[in-house]
Residue frames relative to the residue before (quaternion, step in Angstrom):
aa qw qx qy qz dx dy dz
X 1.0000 0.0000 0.0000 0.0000 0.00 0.00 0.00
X 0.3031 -0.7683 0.5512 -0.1188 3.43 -1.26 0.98
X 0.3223 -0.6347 0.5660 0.4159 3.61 -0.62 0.28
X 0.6437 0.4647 -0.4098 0.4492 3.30 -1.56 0.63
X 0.5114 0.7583 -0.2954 0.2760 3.33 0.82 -1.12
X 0.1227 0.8467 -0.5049 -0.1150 3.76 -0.41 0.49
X 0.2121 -0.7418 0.5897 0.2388 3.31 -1.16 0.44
X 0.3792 -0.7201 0.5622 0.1471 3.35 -1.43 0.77
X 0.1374 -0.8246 0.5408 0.0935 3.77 -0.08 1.44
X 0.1607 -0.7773 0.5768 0.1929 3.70 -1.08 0.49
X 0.7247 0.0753 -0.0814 0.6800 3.61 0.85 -0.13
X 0.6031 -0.5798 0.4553 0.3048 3.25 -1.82 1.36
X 0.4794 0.5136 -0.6012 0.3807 4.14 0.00 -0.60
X 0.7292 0.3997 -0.3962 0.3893 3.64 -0.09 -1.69
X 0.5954 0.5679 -0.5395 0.1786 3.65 0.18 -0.47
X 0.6956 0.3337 -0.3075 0.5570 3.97 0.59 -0.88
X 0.6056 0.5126 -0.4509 0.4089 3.43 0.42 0.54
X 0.5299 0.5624 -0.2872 0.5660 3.41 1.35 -0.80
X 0.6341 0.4559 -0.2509 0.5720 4.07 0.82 -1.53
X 0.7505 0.3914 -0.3391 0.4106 3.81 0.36 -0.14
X 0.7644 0.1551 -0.3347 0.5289 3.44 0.95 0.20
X 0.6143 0.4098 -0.5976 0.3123 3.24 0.70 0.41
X 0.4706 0.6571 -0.4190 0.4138 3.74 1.44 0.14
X 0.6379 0.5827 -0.2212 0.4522 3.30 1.26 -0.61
X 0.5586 0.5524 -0.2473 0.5671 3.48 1.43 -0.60
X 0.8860 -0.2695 0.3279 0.1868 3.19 0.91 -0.93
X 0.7517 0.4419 0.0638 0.4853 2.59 0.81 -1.85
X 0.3212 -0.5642 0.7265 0.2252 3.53 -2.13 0.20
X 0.0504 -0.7075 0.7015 0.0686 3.77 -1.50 0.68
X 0.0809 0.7044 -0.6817 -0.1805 2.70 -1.32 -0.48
X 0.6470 -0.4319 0.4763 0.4099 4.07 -2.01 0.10
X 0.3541 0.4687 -0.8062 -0.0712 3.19 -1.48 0.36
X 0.8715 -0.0186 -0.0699 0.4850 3.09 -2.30 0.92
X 0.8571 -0.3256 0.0355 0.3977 3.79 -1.07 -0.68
X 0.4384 0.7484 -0.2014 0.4552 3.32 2.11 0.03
X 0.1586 -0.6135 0.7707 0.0668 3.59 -0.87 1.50
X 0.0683 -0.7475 0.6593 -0.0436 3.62 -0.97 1.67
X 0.4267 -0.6218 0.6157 0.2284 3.63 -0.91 1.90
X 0.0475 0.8250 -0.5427 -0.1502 4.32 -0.62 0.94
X 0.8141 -0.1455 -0.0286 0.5615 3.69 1.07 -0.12
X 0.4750 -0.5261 0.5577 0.4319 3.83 -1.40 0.64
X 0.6172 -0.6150 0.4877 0.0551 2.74 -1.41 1.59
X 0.1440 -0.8285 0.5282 0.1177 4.05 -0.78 0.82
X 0.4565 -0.5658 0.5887 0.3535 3.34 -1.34 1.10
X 0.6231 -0.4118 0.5405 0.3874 3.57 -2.23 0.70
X 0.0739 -0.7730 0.6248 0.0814 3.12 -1.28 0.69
X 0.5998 -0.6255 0.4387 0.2378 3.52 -1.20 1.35
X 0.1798 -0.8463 0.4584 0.2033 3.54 -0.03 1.06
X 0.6468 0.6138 -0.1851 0.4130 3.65 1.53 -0.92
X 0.5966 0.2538 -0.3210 0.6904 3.63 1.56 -0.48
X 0.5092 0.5687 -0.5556 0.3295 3.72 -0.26 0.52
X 0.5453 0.6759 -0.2118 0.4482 3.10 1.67 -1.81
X 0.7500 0.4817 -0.2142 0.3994 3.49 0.56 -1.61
X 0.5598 0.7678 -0.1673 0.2629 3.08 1.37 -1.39
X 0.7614 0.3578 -0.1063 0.5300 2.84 1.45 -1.80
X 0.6973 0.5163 -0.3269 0.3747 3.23 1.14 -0.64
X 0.3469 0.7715 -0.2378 0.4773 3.42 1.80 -0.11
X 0.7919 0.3657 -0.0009 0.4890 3.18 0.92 -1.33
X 0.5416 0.6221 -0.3012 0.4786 3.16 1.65 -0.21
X 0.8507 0.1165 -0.0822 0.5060 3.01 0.77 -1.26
X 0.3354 0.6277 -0.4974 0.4960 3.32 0.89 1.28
X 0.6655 0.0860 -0.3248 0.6665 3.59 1.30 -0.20
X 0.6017 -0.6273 0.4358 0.2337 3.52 0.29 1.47
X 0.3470 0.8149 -0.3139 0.3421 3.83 0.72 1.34
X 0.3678 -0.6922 0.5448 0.2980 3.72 -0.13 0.98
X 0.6675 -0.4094 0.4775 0.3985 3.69 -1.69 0.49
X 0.7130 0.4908 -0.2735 0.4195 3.66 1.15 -1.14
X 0.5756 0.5362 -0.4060 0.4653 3.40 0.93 -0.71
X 0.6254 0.5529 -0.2703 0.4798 3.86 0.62 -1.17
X 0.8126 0.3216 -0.2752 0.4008 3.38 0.06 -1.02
X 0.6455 0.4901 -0.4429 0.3833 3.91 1.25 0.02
X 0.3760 0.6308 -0.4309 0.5244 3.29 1.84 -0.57
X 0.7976 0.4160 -0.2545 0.3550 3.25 -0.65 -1.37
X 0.2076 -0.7630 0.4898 0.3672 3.78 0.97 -1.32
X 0.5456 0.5739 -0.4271 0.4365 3.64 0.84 0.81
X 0.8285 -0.3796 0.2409 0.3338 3.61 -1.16 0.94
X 0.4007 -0.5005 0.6059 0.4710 4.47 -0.55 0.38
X 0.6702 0.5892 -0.3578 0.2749 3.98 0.45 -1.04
X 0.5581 0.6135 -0.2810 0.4829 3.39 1.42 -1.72
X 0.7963 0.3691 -0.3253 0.3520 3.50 0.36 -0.83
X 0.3936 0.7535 -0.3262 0.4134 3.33 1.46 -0.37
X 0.6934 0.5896 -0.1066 0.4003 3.12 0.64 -1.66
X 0.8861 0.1851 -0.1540 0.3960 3.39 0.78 -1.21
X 0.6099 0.4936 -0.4611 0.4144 3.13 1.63 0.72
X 0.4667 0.5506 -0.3810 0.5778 3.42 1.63 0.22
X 0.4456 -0.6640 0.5016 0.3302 3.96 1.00 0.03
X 0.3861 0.7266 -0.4820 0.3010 3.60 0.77 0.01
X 0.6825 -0.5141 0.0395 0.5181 3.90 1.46 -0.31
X 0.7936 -0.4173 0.3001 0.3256 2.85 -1.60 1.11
X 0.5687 -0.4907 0.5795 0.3161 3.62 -1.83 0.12
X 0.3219 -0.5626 0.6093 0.4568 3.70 -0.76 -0.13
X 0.6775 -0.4736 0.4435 0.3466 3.04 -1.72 -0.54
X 0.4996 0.5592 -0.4980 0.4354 3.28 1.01 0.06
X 0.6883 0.5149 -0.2360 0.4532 3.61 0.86 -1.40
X 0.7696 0.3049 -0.4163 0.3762 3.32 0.45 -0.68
X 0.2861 0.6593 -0.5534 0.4209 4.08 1.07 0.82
X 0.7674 0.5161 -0.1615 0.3444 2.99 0.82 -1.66
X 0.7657 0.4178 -0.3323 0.3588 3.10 1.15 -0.59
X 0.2240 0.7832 -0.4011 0.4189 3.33 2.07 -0.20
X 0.9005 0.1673 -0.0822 0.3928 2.79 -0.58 -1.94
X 0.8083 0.2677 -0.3994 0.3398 3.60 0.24 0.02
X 0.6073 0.4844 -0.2425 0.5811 3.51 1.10 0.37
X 0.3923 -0.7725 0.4385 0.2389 4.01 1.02 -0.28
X 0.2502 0.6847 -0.6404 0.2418 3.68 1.77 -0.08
X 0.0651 -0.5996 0.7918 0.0964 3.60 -1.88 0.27
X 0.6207 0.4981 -0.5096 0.3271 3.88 0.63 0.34
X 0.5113 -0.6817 0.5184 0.0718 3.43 -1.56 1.01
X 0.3608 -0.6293 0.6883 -0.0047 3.36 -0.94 1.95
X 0.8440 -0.1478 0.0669 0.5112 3.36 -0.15 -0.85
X 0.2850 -0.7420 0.6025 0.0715 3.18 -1.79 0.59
């Protein structure tokens, strides 16, 4: 299964059966017209307060100003602010960035 993905239901019973394994897989659906549509891989809750620490952890483990980080990375002195104050999360693009230039191995989203 895949986002985008559609299934074609023929009779209403199969329908919570269909929503129960494609939840199981993962995923979020929902109904449109006679289509059960697969719309995105579902995400685990994510600890906003150990991320914070996380990141700020990693800052000053490579012994870095909020500026120094945020030109590395290429996001705002503020952006970093934000996500060591838990105020919000990195996208996913950033948290690559902070991977690869910083070795983090811990998981924001899944």
């Amino acid at each position: 299964m895949q986002t985008g993905d559609k299934i074609k239901t023929f009779k209403d019973t199969d329908i919570q059966a269909y929503i129960n394994l494609i939840h199981q897989n993962g995923f979020r659906c929902k109904i449109y017209r006679d289509y059960l549509l697969i719309t995105e891989p579902m995400r685990k809750p994510v600890n906003r307060r150990a991320t914070a620490r996380t990141i700020t952890q990693i800052r000053r483990k490579h012994k870095m100003s909020r500026d120094d980080m945020s030109e590395l990375i290429g996001v705002k002195r503020d952006t970093i602010w934000k996500w060591e104050v838990a105020m919000c999360l990195p996208d996913k693009y950033n948290q690559e960035r902070l991977k690869e230039l910083m070795g983090w191995e811990g998981v924001i989203y899944e």
